[in-house]
N, C-alpha and C positions, 0 to 999 in steps of 0.2 A: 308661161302658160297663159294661154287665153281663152277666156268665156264670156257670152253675150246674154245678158239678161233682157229676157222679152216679158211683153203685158207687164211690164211694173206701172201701178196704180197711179193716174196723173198725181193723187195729190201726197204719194210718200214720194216720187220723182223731183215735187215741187219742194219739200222740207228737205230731201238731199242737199238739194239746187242750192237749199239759203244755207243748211248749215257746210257744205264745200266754202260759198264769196268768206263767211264768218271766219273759217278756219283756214282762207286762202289756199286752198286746194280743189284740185280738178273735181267733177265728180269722181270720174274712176277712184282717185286717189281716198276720197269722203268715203268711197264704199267699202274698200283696202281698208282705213282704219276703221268702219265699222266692222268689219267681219273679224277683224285681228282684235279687236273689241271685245268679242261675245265669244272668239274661240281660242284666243289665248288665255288663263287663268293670270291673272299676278298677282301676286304674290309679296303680301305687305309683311315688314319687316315687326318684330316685338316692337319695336318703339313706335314704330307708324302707328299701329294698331292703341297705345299706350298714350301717343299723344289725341287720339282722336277719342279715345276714351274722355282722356283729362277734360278737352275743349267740351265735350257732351253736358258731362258735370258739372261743366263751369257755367253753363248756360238755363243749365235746369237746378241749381242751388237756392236750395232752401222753398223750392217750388213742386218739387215733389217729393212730397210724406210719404208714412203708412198711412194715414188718414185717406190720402189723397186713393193712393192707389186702391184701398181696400172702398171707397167709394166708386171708383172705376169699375171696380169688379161688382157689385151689388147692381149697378146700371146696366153691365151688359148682359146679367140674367133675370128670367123670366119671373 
């Protein structure tokens, strides 16, 4: 199937451009995996999701409290 995209904006044409050389691929091919991007869902596994958890934790340990948070919230009201 094919479709021709007109008036695309010089300067999202131009971040195409760089991220296509970055990822070694065509544009066409750059804009294939954006739209397969945005319209396909995927679909992370319990553990995907469980280790990305863990790495979170491990980064913010011991760095955020209830203190902390309960200051975060009195900040962002009026």
């Amino acid at each position: 199937m094919n479709y021709t995209l007109k008036n695309i904006p010089e300067e999202i044409y131009e971040k195409i451009k760089i991220r296509a050389a970055r990822n070694r691929r065509s544009i066409n091919g750059e804009i294939i995996d954006i739209l397969a991007a945005v319209t396909v869902p995927k679909r992370q596994s319990v553990e995907e999701i469980l280790a990305i958890a863990r790495e979170l934790r491990s980064r913010t340990r011991g760095r955020i409290t209830d203190e902390f948070i309960n200051e975060a919230k009195r900040e962002g009201r009026p």
